[in-house]
C-alpha positions in Angstrom: -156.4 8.7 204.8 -155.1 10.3 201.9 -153.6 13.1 204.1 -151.7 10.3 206.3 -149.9 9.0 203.5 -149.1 12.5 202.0 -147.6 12.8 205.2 -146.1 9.6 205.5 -144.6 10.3 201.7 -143.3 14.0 202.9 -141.5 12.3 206.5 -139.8 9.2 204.4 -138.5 11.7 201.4 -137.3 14.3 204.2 -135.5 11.1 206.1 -134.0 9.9 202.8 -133.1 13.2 201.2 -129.8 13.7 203.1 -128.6 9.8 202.4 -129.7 10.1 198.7 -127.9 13.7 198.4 -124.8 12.4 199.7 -124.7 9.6 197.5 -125.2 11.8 194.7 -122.8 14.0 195.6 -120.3 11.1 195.8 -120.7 9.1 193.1 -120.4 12.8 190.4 -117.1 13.5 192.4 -115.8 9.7 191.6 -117.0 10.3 188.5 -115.4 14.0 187.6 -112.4 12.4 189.4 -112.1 9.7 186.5 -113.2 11.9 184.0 -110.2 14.2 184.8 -107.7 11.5 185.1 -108.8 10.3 181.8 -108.3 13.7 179.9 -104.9 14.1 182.0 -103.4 10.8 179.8 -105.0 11.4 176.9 -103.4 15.0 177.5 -100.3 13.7 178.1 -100.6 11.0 175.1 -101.1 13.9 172.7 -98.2 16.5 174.1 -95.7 13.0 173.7 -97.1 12.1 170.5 -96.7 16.0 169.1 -93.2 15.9 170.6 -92.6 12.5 168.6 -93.4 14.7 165.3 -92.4 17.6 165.6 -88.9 15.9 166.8 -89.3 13.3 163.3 -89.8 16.8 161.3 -87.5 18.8 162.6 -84.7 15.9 161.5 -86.2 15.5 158.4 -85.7 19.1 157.4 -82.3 19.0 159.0 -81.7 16.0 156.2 -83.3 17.5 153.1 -81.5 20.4 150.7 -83.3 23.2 149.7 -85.3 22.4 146.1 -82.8 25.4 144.4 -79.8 23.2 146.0 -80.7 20.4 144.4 -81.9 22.1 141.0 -78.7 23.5 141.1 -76.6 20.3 141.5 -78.7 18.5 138.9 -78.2 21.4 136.5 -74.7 21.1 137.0 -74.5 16.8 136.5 -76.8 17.4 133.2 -74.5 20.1 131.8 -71.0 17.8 132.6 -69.5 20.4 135.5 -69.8 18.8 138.2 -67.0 20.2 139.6 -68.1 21.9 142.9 -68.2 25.5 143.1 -67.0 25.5 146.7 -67.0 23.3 150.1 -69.5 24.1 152.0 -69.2 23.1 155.9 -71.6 23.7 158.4 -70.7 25.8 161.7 -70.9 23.1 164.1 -68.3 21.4 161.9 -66.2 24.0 161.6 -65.6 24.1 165.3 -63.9 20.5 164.8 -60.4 21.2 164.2 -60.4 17.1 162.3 -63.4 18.1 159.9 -62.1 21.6 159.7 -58.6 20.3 158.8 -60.2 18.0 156.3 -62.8 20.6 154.6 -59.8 23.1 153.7 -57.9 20.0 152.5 -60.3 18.8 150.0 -60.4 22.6 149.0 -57.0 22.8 148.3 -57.2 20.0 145.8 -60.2 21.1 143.9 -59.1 24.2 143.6 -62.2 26.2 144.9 -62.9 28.1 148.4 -63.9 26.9 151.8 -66.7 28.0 153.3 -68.5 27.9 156.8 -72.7 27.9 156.6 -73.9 29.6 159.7 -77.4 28.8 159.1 -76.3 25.2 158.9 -77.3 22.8 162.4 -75.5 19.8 161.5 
């Protein structure tokens, strides 16, 4: 009797097994299917969210003078010349003929030299 419901057992598992395997196989493809649309966005949500900072730091650079810049202009206020040295305009500036026009202007008057910063972005 024992040897009927081995075999009994050994028939139902060898019925089952290809139903059970498929569902298996199934349900850890939906689930690698999420899994790989869920690190896509959060992917995506990181690469926006560096491109938000780097973006916020790069203009926050662009705004700020260098420490000796400003060490040099407080130096200056503190000692009673603050008379500038020179007018500084940036390349991109330069290229309009308004700012350009208004740059050597202001030059003129104060009595000092005119010049263009390459390095400058803004």
């Amino acid at each position: 009797m024992a040897d009927s419901n081995d075999d009994h057992a050994a028939k139902l598992v060898e019925a089952l097994l290809p139903a059970v395997t498929k569902a298996v196989e199934d349900s850890i493809a939906k689930r690698i299917e999420d899994m790989d649309k869920q690190v896509s966005e959060r992917l995506d949500g990181i690469a926006s969210k560096n491109d938000q900072l780097l973006t916020r730091l790069h203009r926050e650079r662009e705004g700020k003078t260098s420490l000796e810049e400003q060490l040099a202009t407080l130096t200056a206020q503190l000692s009673g010349d603050t008379r500038p040295k020179e007018v500084v305009l940036s390349k991109i500036d330069a290229r309009d003929p308004r700012k350009y026009q208004a740059a050597k202007k202001q030059a003129a008057e104060l009595g000092v030299g005119l010049r263009i910063d390459r390095e400058a972005t803004a």
